[in-house]
C-alpha positions in Angstrom: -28.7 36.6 95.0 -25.3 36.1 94.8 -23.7 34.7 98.3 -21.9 37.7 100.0 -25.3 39.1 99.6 -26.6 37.7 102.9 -25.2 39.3 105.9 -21.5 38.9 106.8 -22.1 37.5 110.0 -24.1 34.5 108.8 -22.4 33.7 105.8 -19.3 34.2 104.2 -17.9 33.1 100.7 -17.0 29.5 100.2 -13.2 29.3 99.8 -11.1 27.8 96.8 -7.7 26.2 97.7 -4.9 28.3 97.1 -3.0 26.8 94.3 -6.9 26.8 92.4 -7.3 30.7 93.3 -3.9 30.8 91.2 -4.6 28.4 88.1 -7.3 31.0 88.3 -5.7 33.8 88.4 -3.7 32.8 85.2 -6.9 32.2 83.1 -8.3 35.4 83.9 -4.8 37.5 83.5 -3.5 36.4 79.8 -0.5 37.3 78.3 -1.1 41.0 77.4 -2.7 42.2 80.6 -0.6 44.9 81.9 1.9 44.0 84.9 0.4 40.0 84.5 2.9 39.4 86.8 1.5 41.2 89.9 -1.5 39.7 89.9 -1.1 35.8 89.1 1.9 35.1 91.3 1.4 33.3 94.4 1.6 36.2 96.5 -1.5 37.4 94.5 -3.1 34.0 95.2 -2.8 34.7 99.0 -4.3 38.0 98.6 -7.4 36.5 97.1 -7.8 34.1 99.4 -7.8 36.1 102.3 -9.9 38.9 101.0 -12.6 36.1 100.1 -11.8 34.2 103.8 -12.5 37.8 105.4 -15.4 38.0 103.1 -13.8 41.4 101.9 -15.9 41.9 98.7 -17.3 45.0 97.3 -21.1 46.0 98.8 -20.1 43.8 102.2 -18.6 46.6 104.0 -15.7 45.0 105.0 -11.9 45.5 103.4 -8.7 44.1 104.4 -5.4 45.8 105.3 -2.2 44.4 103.6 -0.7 42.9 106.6 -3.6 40.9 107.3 -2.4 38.4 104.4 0.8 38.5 105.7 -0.5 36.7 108.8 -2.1 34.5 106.7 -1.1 30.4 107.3 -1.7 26.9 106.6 -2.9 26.3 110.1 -5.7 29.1 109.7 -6.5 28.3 106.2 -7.8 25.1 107.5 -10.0 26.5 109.6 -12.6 27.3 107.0 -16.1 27.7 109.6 -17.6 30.9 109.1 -17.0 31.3 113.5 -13.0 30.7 113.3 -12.9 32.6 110.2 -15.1 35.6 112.4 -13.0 35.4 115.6 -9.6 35.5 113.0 -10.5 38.7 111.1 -11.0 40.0 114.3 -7.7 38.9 115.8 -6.0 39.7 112.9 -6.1 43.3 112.6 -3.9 43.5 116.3 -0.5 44.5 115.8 2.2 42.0 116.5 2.0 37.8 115.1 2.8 36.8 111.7 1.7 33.4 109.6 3.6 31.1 107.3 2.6 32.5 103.6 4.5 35.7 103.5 7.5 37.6 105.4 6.7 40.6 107.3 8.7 42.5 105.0 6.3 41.7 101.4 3.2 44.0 102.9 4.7 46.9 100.5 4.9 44.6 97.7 1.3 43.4 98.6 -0.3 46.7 98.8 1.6 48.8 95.6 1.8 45.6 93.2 -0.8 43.0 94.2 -3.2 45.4 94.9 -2.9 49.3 94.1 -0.9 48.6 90.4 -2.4 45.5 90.1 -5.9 43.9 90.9 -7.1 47.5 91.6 -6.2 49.1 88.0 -7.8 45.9 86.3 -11.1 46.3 88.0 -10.7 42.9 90.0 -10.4 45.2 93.5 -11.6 48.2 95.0 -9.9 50.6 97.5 -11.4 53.1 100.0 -10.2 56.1 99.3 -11.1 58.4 102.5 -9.2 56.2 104.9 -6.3 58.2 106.0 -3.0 56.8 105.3 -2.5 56.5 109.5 -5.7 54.9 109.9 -5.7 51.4 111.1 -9.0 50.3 109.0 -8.9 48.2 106.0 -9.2 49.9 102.3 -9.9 46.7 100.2 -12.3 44.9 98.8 -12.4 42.5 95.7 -15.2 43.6 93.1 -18.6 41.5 93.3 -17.5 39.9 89.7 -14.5 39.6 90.2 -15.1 37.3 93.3 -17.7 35.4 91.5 -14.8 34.0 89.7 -13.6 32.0 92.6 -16.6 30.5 93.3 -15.8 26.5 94.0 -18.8 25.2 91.6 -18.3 27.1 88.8 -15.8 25.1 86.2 -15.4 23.8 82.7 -17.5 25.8 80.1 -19.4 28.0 82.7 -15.9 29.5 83.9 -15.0 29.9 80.7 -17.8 32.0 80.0 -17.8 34.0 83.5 -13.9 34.4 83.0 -14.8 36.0 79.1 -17.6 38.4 80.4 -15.6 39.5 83.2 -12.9 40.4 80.8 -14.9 42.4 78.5 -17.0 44.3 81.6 -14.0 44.8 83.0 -10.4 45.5 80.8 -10.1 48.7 78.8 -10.5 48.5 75.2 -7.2 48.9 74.1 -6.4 46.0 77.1 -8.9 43.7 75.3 -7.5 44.7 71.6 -4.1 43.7 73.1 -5.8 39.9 74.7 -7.4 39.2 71.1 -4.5 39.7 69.1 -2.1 37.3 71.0 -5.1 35.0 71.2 -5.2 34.9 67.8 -1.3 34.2 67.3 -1.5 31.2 69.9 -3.9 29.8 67.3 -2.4 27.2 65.3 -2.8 25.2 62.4 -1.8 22.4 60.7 -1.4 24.0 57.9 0.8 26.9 59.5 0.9 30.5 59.2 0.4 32.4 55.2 1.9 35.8 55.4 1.6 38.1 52.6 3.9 40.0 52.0 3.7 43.9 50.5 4.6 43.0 47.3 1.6 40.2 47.5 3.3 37.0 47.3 2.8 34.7 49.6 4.4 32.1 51.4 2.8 29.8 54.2 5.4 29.2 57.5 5.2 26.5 59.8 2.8 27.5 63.0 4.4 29.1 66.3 4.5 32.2 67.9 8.1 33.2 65.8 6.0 32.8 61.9 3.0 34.8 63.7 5.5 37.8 64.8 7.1 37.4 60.9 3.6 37.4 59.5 3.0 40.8 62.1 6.1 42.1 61.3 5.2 41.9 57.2 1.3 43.0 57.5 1.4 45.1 60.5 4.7 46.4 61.3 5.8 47.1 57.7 2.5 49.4 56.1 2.8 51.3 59.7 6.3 52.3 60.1 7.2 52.3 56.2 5.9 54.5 53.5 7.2 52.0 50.4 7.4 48.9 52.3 9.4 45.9 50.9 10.4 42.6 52.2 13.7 41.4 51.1 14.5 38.2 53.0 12.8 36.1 55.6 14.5 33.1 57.0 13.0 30.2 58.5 15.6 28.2 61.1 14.6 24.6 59.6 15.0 25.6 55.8 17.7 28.6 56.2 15.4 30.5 53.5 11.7 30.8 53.1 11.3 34.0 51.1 13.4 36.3 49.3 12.8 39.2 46.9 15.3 38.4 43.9 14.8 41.3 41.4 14.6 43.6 44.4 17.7 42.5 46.1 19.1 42.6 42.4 18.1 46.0 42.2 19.5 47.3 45.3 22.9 45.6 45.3 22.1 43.2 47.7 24.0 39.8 47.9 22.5 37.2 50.6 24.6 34.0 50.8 22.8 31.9 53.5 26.0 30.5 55.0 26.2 34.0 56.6 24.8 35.4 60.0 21.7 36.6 59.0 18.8 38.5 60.8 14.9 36.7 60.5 14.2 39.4 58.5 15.4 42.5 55.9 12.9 45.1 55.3 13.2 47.7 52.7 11.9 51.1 52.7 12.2 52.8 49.3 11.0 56.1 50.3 10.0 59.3 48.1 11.6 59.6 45.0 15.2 61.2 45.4 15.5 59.5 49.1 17.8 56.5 49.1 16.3 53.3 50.5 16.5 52.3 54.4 17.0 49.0 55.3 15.4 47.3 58.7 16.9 44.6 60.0 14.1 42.7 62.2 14.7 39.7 64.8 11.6 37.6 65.8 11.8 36.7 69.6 9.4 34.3 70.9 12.2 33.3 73.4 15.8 34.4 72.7 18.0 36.1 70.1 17.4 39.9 70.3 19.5 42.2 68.3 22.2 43.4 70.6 25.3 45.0 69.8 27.2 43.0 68.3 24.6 41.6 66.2 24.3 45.0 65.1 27.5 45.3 64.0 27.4 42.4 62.2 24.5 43.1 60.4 25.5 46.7 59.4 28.2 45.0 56.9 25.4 43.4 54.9 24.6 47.2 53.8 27.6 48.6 53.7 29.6 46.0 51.6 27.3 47.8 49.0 27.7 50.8 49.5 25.1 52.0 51.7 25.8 54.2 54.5 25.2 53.3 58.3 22.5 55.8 58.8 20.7 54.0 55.9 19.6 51.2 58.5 17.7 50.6 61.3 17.0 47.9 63.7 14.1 46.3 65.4 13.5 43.5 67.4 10.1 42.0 67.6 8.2 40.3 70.2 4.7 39.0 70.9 4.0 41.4 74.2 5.7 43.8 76.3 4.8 41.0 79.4 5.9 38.3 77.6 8.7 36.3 78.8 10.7 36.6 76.0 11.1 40.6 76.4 11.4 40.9 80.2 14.3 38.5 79.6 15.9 40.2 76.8 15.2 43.8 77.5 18.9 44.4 79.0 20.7 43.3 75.9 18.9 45.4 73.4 21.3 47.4 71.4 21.6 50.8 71.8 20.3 52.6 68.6 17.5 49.8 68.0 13.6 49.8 68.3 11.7 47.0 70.2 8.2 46.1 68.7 5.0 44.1 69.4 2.4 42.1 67.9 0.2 43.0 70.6 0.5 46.8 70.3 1.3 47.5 66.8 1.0 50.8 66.2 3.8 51.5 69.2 7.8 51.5 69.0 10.3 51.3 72.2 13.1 53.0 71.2 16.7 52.9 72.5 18.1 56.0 71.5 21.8 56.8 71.7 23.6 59.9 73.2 24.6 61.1 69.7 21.2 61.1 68.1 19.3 62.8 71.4 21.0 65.6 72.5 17.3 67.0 74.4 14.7 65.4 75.7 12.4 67.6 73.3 14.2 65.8 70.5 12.0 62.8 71.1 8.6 64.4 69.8 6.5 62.8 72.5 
């Protein structure tokens, strides 16, 4: 029997610090979970620990209302009894009073992002939903094993393995599909990252996040999106060059000189027969260096000094995850007329179409 089992009135959950609630937090919400950011920031952290300090868990019949962790504080987090914490969630639901964790004004915030778009979506919370939107009663609760995560004793391996069972009870498929891939990248080894290329040479590229987004890019991104896939150059920042196709680039007309600015990448499509080839131009991102617009410009002249026409290339920047860092902080200099991609959602494009090429919204095919 699990301890919000008993009755509320004799026993309520034992309580985590804060700061542990969010270490937490960041464990169970990896890279890949959708709007990560809404639930492992410390607001989210204060949300947790009130709902478990008002023993609002699922099958206790009691939920919180947002503004109850707004009047949250140090003072009363202290005050950890099961009597003060009894006489609080009854005081606390008055109108008027505020604590020291949040403003008045982050209750919205708590209830759309922390909770309704957040821990609600992934399963972590539940929310009433016959209470009236006027209604002064509470709407939510966090999920039995979800709250069995925060449980003081449980650490090391055993959290590990209540974190991983939660996660697959819990996440959607694709959600979990999207948690295993980037787990895998974040694997490294000494001996670094082989990609094979589509021609089926190989070449092995020192570990990191940027060679497991090339070695995506070349075994993932490339026999999706392509339908004669080639890979013409990849460069490596500590040699300049690690790969480059020789008789193809011969064939095509192709000079690289490496004292040039160059992209991370040139793919080739070579199409059906009578189809002239299309040329990708692919930036890794693990942390900066998206194609914008100038970069596009400069990286059109690479075709066009040989004769290709504009329309015969195409642009892609690639990134581990839609949450990841690297995108959110990028995402405002993409180019327009360039596609965004991700190792953790392969068989999806972001596109940023141009005024010229969509005149209606039907043109996008959706």
């Amino acid at each position: 029997m699990k301890f919000w089992r008993v009755p509320i009135v004799m026993d309520l959950p034992p309580l985590l610090p804060r700061a542990e609630i969010r270490r937490r937090l960041e464990r169970i919400f990896p890279e890949g979970i959708d709007n990560r950011n809404y639930v492992i920031r410390e607001i989210a952290a204060s949300t947790v620990f009130v709902m478990l300090y008002l023993g609002a868990v699922e099958g206790a019949g009691y939920y919180i209302r947002p503004d109850q962790v707004v009047r949250m504080s140090d003072e009363q987090a202290a005050r950890t009894n099961d009597d003060e914490r009894l006489r609080w969630r009854n005081s606390s639901v008055s109108k008027g009073g505020s604590g020291g964790w949040c403003a008045k004004n982050t209750r919205e915030p708590i209830r759309d992002e922390t909770l309704r778009y957040g821990l609600v979506q992934l399963g972590a919370a539940v929310e009433l939903t016959d209470v009236p939107t006027t209604s002064s009663k509470g709407r939510y609760a966090l999920s039995e094993p979800f709250a069995d995560l925060f449980r003081p004793g449980l650490a090391g391996e055993d959290l590990d393995e209540a974190i991983s069972k939660w996660q697959r009870a819990a996440l959607s498929a694709s959600a979990q599909a999207r948690l295993r891939l980037l787990q895998n990248a974040a694997v490294e080894t000494r001996q670094g990252v082989l990609v094979r290329f589509p021609n089926g040479e190989t070449r092995r590229l020192p570990p990191g996040p940027s060679s497991e987004i090339t070695r995506a890019v070349a075994e993932e991104f490339a026999p999706r999106f392509l339908s004669h896939p080639g890979v013409l150059w990849v460069s490596e920042s500590r040699t300049k060059e690690t790969f480059r196709d020789a008789q193809l680039l011969r064939d095509l007309g192709i000079v690289i000189a490496v004292d040039r600015v160059l992209p991370d990448m040139i793919l080739v499509d070579l199409g059906e027969a009578g189809e002239g080839p299309l040329f990708i131009f692919v930036e890794v991102v693990a942390t900066d260096g998206p194609i914008t617009t100038d970069r596009r410009k400069q990286l059109l002249t690479l075709i066009t000094s040989a004769g290709y026409a504009e329309e015969q290339a195409a642009f892609v920047t690639a990134y581990l995850d839609r949450d990841h860092q690297a995108f959110r902080k990028t995402i405002s200099s993409l180019a327009w007329g360039s596609c965004a991609w991700f190792l953790s959602e392969p068989d999806n494009l972001i596109t940023m179409h141009s005024a010229d090429r969509v005149e209606r919204m039907r043109d996008l095919r959706f």
